[in-house]
C-alpha positions in Angstrom: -7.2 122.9 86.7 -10.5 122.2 88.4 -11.0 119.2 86.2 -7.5 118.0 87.0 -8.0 118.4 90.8 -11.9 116.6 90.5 -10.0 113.6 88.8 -7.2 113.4 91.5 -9.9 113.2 94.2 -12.2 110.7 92.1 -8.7 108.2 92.1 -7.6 108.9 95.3 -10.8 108.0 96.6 -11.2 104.8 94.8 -8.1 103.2 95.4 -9.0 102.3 99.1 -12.5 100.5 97.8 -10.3 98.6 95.7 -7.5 97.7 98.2 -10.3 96.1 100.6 -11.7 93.6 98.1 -13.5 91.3 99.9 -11.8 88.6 97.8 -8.3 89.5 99.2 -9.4 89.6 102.7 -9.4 87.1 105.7 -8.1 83.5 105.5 -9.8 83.1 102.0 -9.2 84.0 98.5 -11.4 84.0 95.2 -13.5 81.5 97.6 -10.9 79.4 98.6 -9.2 78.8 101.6 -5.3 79.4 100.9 -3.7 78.1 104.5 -3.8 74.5 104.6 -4.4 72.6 107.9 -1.8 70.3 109.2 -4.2 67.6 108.6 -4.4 68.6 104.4 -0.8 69.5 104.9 1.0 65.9 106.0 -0.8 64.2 102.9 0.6 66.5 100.3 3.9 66.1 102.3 4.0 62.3 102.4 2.3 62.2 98.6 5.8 64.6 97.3 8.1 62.6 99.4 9.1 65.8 101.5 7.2 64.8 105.2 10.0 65.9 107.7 11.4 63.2 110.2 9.2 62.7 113.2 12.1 64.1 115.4 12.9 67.2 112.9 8.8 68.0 113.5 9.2 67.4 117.1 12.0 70.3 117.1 9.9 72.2 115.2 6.5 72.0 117.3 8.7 72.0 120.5 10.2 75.4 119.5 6.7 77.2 117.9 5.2 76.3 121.5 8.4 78.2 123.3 8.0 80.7 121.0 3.7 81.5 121.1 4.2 80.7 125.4 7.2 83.4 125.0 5.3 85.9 123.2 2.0 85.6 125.2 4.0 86.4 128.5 5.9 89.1 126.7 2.2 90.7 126.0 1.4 89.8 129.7 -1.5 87.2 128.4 -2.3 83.9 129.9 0.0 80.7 128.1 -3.2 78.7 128.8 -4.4 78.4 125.6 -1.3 77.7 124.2 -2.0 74.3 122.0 0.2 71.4 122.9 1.8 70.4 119.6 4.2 67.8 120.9 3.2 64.9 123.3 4.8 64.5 126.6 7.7 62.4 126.5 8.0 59.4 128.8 10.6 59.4 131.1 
């Protein structure tokens, strides 16, 4: 019974060393980075023939920059920092 409980504790308390491998951690995996930048992204996009239309990606960046200003006043934080994905339009 002893050994059985000694056992359980010895797993229990390796599973959390395990779980925080620093290989599965952070923005980087077995030493490499695994989220692309939009600048190794549109490449790869034109390269497979699946780049979106200039005016589907201006949707899409005009809505992600309502949606981080949104959820920084929703936190009560400033929008300043908020990067400026789409260029101002001319009118």
């Amino acid at each position: 019974m002893t050994l059985l409980i000694l056992l359980a504790a010895l797993l229990c308390s390796a599973i959390p060393a395990v779980a925080q491998s620093p290989a599965e951690n952070g923005n980087r995996a077995n030493g490499f980075s695994y989220q692309p930048t939009p600048s190794q992204v549109a490449p790869r996009e034109k390269a497979a023939g699946v780049q979106p239309q200039a005016a589907q990606q201006k949707r899409a960046n005009r809505d992600l920059e309502q949606t981080d200003k949104q959820l920084l006043q929703e936190e009560g934080l400033s929008t300043k920092s908020v990067p400026k994905l789409t260029k101002p339009s001319a009118r």
